[in-house]
C-alpha positions in Angstrom: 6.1 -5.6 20.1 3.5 -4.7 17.7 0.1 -4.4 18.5 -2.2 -7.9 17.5 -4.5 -6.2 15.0 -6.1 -8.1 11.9 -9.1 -6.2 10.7 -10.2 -5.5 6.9 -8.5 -2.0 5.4 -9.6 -0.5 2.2 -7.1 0.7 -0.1 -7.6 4.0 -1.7 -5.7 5.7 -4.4 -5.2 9.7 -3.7 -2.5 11.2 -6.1 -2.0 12.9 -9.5 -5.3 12.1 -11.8 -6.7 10.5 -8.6 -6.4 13.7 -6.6 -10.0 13.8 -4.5 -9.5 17.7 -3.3 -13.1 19.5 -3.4 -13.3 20.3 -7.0 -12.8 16.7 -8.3 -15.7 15.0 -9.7 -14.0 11.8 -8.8 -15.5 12.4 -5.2 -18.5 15.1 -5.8 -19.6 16.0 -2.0 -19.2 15.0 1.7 -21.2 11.9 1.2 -18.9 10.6 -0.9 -16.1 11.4 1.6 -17.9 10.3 4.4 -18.6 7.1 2.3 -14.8 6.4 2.1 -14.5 7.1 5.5 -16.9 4.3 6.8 -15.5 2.0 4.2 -11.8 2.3 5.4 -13.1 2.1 8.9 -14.9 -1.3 8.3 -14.3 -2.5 4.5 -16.7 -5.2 5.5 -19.8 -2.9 6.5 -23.1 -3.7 5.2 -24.5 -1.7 2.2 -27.7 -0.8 4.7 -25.7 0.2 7.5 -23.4 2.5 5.2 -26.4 3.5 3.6 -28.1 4.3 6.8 -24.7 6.2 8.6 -24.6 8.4 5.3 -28.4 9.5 5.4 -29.0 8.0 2.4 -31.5 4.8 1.0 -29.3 1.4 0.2 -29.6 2.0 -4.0 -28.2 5.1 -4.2 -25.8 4.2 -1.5 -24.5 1.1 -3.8 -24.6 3.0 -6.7 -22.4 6.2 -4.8 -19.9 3.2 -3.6 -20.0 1.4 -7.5 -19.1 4.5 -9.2 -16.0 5.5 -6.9 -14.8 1.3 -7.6 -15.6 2.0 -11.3 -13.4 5.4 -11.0 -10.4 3.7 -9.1 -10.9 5.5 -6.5 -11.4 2.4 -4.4 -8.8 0.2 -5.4 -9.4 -2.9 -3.4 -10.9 -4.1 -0.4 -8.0 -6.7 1.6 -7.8 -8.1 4.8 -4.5 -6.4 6.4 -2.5 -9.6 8.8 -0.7 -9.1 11.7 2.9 -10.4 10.1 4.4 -11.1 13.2 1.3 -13.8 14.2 1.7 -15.3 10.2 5.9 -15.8 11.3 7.1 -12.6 9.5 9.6 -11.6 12.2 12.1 -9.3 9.9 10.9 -5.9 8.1 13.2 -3.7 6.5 14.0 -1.2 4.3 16.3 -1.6 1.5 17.8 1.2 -0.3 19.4 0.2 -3.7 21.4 2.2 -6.6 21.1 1.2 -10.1 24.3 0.3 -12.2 23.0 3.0 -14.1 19.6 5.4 -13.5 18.1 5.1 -17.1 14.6 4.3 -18.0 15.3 0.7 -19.3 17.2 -0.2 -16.4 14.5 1.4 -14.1 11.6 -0.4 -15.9 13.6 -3.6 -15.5 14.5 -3.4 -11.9 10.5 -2.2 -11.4 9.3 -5.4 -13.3 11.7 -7.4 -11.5 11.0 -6.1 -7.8 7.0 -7.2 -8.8 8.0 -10.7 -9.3 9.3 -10.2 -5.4 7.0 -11.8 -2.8 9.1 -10.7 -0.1 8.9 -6.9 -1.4 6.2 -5.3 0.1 6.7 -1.5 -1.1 8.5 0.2 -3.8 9.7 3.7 -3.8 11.2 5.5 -6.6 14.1 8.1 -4.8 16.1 11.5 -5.6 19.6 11.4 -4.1 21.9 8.6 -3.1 19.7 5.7 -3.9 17.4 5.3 -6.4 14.8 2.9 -5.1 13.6 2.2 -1.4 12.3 -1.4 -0.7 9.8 -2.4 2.2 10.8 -6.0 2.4 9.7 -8.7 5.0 10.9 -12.0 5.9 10.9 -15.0 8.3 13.6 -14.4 9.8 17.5 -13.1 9.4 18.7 -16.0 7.6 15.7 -16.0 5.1 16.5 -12.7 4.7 19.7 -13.3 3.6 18.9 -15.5 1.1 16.2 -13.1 -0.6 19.3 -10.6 -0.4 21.9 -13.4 -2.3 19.5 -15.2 -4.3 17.2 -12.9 -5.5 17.7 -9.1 -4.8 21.2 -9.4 -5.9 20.7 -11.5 -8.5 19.0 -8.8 -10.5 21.2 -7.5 -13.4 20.5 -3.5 -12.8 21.2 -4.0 -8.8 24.9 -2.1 -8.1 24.5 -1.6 -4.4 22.2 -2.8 -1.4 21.8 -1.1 1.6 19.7 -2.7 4.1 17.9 -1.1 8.5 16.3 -3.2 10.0 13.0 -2.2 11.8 13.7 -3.0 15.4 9.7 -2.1 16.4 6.9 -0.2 14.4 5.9 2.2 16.5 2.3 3.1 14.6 1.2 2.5 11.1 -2.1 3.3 9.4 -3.7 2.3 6.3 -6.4 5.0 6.3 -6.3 7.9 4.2 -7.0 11.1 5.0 -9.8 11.8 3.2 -9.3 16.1 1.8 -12.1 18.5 2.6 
């Protein structure tokens, strides 16, 4: 069973242009990483007590934490659920193949898989399937129907392959922030 957790997350961004190695000026120093640190720790931390754990007074603290939101480099702050308390008993991963793997059809299945509630994460793939789906649902019958009604419902779709997760053994929303 998983672990009852609900605490706030911060969601940060590190690949390609929003690579945050040493050299970036996207995150200049250690109080910047140390900033990102705190924040994904406790998203809901008080500017003055960030300000006060980095060594730093509260105006230059905002300003540090304004200009890494203003550079993307925090995306978002969110509160992350326990699904199994909000009734989301199923998780799985669906692994699907395009009718055919061009850029229209890709772009179409993309939009398409947005418009998804159920669809959690969305993984372009090399090899036998094309995309990888985090999907999560009530239960086995409601996830059925998201498979019939709406999965394979969309035009590019030629094959679903659906695991179940039987238990989540760990998962972690914070980043590793590079040295």
């Amino acid at each position: 069973m998983l672990a009852s957790y609900i605490g706030a997350f911060l969601t940060i961004f590190v690949f390609g242009e929003h690579n945050m190695s040493y050299g970036d000026s996207r995150v200049t120093d250690k109080t910047d990483r140390r900033i990102l640190e705190l924040l994904q720790a406790n998203a809901r931390i008080s500017n003055a007590d960030l300000a006060e754990q980095v060594n730093l007074s509260p105006t230059p603290c905002l300003r540090r934490v304004r200009r890494l939101e203003e550079q993307g480099v925090i995306k978002q702050y969110v509160a992350e659920l326990d699904r199994e308390k909000i009734g989301l008993h199923i998780s799985a991963f669906v692994f699907i193949q395009l009718e055919r793997n061009s850029l229209e059809n890709g772009a179409a299945f993309e939009q398409a898989v947005k418009e998804l509630e159920e669809v959690m994460d969305c993984f372009v793939l090399t090899g036998e399937h094309d995309y990888l789906l985090r999907v999560v649902s009530e239960d086995l019958s409601s996830y059925e129907k998201f498979v019939k009604e709406k999965l394979a419902g969309i035009p590019q779709v030629a094959k679903i392959d659906t695991t179940i997760i039987l238990n989540q053994v760990m998962s972690r929303s914070r980043l590793p922030i590079p040295r």
